[in-house]
N, C-alpha and C positions, 0 to 999 in steps of 0.2 A: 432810676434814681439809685444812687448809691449813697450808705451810710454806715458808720460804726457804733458799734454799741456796747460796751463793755468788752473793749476786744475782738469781738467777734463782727463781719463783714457781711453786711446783710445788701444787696442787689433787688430790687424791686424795678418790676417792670412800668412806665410812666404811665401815665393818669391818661383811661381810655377821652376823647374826647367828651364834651359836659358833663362829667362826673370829677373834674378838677376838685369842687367844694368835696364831696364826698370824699374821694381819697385824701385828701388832707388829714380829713378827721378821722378816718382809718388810722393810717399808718402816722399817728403821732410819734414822739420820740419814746413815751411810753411806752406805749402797745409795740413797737416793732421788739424795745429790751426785753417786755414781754414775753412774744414770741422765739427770739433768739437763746432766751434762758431755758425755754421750754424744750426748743427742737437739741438745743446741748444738752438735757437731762435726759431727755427719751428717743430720739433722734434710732439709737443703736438700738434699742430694745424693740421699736418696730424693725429694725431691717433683720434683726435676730428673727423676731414671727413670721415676716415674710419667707425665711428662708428657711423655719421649723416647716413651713405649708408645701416647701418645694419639698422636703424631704416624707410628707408623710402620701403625696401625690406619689411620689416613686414608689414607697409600699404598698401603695392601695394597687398600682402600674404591676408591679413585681408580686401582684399574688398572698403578701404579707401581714395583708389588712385582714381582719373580718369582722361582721357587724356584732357588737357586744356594747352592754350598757357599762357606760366608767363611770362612776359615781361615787367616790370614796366618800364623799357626807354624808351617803344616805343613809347610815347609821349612828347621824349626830344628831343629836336634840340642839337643832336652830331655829330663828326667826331672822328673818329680814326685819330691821328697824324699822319702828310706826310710821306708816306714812303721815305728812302734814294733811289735813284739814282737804285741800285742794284736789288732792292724789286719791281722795277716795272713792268718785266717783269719775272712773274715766270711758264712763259709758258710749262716748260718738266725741272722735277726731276726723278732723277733714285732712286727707290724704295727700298728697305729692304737690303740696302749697311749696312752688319755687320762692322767696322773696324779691326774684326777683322780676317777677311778674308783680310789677306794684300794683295796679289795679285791680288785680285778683287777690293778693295779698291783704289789702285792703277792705277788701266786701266779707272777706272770711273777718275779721276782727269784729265782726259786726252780728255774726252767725249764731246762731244757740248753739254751742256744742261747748264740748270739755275744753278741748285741746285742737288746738291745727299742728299738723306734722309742719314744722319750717324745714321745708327739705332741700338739702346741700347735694343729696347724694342722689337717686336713681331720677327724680320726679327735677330733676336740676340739671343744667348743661351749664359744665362750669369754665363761659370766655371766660375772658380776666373782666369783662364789661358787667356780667350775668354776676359773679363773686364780688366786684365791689358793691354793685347796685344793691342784691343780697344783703351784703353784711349791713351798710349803710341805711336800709329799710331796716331791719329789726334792730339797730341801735336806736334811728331814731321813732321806731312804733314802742320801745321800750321806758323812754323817757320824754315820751308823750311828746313831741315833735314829726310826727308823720302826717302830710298833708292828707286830710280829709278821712283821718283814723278818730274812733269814738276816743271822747274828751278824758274820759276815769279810763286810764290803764289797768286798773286791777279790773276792770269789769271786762275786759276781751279774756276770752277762752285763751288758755296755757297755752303757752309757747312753746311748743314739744320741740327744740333744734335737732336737727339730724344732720348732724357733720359728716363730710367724705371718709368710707370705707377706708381701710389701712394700706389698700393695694395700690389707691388715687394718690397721684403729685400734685403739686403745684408750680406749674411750669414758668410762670411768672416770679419769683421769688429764689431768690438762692441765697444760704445761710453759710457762709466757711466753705465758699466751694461748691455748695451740693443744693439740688432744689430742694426743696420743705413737702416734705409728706401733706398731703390733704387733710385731713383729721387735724393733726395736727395746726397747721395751717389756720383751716376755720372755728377750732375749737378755742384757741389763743386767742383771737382778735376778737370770738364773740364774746369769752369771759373778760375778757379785757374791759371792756366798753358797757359790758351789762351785767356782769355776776351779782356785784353787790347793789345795785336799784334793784332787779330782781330778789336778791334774799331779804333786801329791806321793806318791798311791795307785798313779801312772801307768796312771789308767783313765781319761782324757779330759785337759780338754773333748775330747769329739767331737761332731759334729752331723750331721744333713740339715736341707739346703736344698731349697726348695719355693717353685714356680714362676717359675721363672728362664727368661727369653727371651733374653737375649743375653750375651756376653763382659764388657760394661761392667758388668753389673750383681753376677758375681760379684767382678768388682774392686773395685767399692765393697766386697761383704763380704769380701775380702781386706783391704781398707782397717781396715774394724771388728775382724777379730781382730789386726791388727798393732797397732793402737792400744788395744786390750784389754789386748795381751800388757805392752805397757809400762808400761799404770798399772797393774796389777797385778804386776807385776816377775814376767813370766812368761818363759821364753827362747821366742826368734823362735821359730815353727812349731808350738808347742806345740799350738795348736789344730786341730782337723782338720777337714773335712767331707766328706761324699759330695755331690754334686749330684745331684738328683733332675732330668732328663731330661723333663720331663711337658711340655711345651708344642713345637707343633711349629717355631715359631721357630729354638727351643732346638739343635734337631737337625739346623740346616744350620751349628751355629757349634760341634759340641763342643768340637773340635779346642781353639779358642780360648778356648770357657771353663774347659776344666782348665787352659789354657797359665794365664791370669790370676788363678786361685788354687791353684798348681803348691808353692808354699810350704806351705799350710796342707791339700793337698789327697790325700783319700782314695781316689777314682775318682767313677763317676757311677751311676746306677740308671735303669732304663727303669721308669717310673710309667706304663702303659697307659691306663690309665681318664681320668686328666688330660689325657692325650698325645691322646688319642681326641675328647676336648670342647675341649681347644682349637684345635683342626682344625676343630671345628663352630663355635667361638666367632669363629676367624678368617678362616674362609672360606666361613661355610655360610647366606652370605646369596647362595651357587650353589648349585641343587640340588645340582650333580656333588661336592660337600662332605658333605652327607647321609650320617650310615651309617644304614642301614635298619634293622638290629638290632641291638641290644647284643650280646645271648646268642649270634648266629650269626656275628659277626664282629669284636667286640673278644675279638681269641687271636691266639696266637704262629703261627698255622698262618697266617693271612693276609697277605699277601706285602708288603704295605707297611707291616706289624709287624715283619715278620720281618728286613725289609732295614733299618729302624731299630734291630732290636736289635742283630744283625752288625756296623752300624757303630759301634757304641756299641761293643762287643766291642773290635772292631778300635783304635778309638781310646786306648781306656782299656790295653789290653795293649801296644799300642807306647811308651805312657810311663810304664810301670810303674805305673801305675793298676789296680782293681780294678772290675771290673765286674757290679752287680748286677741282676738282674730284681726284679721287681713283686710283689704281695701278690698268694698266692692267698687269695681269697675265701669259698672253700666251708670249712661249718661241719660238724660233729657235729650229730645231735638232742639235742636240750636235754629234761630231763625228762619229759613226753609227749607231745612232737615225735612226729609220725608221716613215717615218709618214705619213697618210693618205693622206696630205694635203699638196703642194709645198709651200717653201719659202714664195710664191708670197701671192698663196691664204692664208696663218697665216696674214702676213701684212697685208691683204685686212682687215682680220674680225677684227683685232684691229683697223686700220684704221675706219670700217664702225662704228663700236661700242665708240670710243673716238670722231666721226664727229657728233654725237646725243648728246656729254657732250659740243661740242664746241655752234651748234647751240644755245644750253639754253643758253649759256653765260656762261659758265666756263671760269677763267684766266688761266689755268693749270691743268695738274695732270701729273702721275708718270708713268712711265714704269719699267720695270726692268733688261730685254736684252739689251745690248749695242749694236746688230746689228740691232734692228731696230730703234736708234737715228735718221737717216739721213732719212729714211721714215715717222716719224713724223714730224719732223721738216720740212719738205715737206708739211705736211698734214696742218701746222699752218701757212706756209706762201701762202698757195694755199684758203684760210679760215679767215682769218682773215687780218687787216690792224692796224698796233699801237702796243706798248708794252702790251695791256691788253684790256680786255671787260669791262670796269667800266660804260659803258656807257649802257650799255642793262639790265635793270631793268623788270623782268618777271613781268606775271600779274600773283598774287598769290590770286585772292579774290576767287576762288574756293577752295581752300585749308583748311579744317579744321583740327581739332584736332584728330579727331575718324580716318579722311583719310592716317594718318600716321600708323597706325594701321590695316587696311584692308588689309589682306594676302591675296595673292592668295589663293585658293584651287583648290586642284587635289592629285592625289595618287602616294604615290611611287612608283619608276621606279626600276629594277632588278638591270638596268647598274648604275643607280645613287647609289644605296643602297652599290651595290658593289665596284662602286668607295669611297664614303666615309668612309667603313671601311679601305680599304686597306689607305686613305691619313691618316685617326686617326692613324692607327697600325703604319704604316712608318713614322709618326711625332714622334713617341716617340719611336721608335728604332733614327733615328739622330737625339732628344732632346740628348737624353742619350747617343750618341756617339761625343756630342758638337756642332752640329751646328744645327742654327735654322729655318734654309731653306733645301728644298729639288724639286726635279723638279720631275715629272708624268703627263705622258701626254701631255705633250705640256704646262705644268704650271708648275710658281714655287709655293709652297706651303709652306705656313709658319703658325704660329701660331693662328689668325686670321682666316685663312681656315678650319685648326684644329678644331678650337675650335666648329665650325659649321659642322662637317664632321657624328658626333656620332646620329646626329637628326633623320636622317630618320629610324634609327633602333630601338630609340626609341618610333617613332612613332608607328612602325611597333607592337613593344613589348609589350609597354602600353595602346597605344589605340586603335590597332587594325586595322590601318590606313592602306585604301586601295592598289594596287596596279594599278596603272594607264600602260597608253602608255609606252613605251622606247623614 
């Protein structure tokens, strides 16, 4: 389909088979002027960030870089603005919810929990079939029009949207010539269609943010919901986010990236699995970058996890910020799953393992099974008193710079080496059959895990790297 819109020349690719009604209602003449007003206002300022990231890779490449906290706020007397009512308790989100997985999308609406992560980006594989269907379910689960979604809208847990990271296109779309950045992309058509039912429901917009390296870059999306808020005649702050913490740039600047979206901002989330490969992605052309194992040392027990989360802690509780951890991964058996381990004991070790994120003082993190809601939610009120921990401030003065960096060492393991070719191999047999999760072993497995999965082989290939225990 082609069409004009204030001048500018928008190209959209045709309506996947029975999702005809749906894209209609997407790409109205509205929403597409929308969009095209959008990608003309910011358009340049992502491909600036994209190409600030190519330049600080060559430094970190050329020797230039070295590990140091930037934080030039941290000697300003701030607060992130009050959270609303809803935001203060975001104790259990349910993780890597595609919408367009309707059925699943669906049962989650129904869930006890805070928030469902609506995910665009890792826990999503984005056809152009998988993004209509997407957007077209949470516009209509937002105005109460989704078959066989509870009746009261404001009574489903927050719609936490996680739009495509800054580096994702949109290959179906092109604006003036050029395809449409993702983020942008899905952040346009979702505010389009539901910012103001949302602000009028007072259950959003809220969001996560996903892969952010530095302060600049949440200030551009600072930038985009201030200018959101206006053409849509919404009041300043209205929108909110969590930042998602996954890259380890990320974690020498927090300080400064909540200061730079302190308006519109929620607090931050430690994303392990991301936080873990881009450690490998930015430095692991050194062995000493290397983690050997997944399974033995991407955990909160490992000390330059641990001292990442503390500071994230630390950060987020001194400016009245909330602070959440990461998805746990492990599943239920599914129909005639067999597994080593009962019901009981799976529950226990997520259980043991999110009781170590609550002690530090976490406000929250995510699961992904809906059959163990009711055993967590167990485990926070067995644990905790109040909507939130804001009040438990770690001592971070052990904490440096070079300490976020201190990998384990140990040698690859058979079972692990064998385990992560098979999740690489079988993430891109189901990329490429559309969806962006899959389950192995008592885990789901998404993109995120992927992208960490290929390491220990090349450790194995390149450097030689030992093989250790099982």
């Amino acid at each position: 389909m082609a069409t004009t819109c204030s001048n500018r020349e928008i190209l959209i690719e045709a309506a996947p088979q029975r999702l005809e009604a749906a894209y209609k209602e997407i790409f109205s003449d509205g929403a597409l002027q929308f969009m095209a007003q959008m990608v003309a206002e910011f358009d340049s300022e992502v491909e600036q960030l994209l190409q600030n990231r190519v330049k600080r890779r060559l430094l970190i490449e050329e020797g230039k870089w070295t590990p140091e906290f930037y934080n030039r706020s941290e000697t300003i007397e701030w607060t992130i603005d009050a959270l609303p009512e809803r935001l203060r308790n975001r104790k259990l989100d349910l993780g890597d919810v595609s919408p367009a997985n309707t059925v699943h999308f669906t049962d989650c609406l129904y869930a006890e929990v805070q928030g469902i992560q609506v995910d665009f980006d890792d826990g999503h594989c984005p056809t152009w079939r998988n993004t209509i269907q997407g957007i077209s379910n949470v516009t209509r689960a937002v105005h109460g029009k989704l078959q066989g979604a509870p009746a009261d809208v404001q009574a489903y847990p927050l719609l936490m949207l996680r739009p495509r990271a800054f580096n994702m296109i949109e290959h179906h779309c092109i604006v003036n010539g050029k395809e449409v950045m993702g983020p942008l992309f899905d952040f346009a058509l979702l505010m389009y269609h539901n910012a103001r039912t949302m602000a009028n429901l007072g259950i959003g917009p809220f969001l996560y943010l996903s892969k952010i390296e530095e302060a600049s870059e949440t200030a551009l999306w600072n930038k985009i919901f201030t200018w959101t808020e206006d053409q849509l005649s919404l009041p300043k702050g209205t929108i909110k986010a969590c930042v998602l913490i996954e890259n380890i740039l990320a974690a020498f600047c927090m300080e400064d990236i909540l200061y730079s979206i302190r308006d519109h901002a929620i607090g931050l989330n430690c994303g392990i699995w991301d936080y873990c490969a881009s450690i490998i992605a930015k430095f692991g052309w050194k062995k000493e970058f290397l983690l050997p194992d997944r399974n033995k040392y991407v955990n909160m027990g490992q000390p330059f996890l641990r001292n990442y989360m503390r500071l994230l802690i630390s950060v987020c509780h001194k400016r009245g910020a909330l602070a959440t951890g990461g998805m746990a991964a492990k599943i239920l058996p599914r129909g005639k799953e067999k597994s080593v381990l009962s019901d009981d004991e799976i529950i226990e070790s997520v259980k043991m393992a999110k009781s170590v994120e609550i002690d530090a003082g976490v406000d929250g993190f995510m699961i992904y099974d809906l059959r163990m809601v009711d055993a967590i939610n167990d485990l926070w009120e067995s644990k905790t008193h109040g909507e939130n921990q804001l009040n438990i401030l770690p001592n971070i003065s052990h904490i440096t710079a070079d300490s976020l960096l201190q990998i384990p060492k140990g040698g690859v393991t058979i079972d692990g080496l064998n385990n992560n070719i098979t999740v690489a191999l079988l993430f891109i047999y189901h990329w490429l059959t559309g969806s962006g999760v899959f389950f192995l072993n008592g885990s789901v497995e998404d993109s995120a895990t992927a992208e960490i999965s290929p390491i220990p082989a090349v450790a194995v290939d390149t450097y030689g790297s030992h093989f250790g225990g099982s």
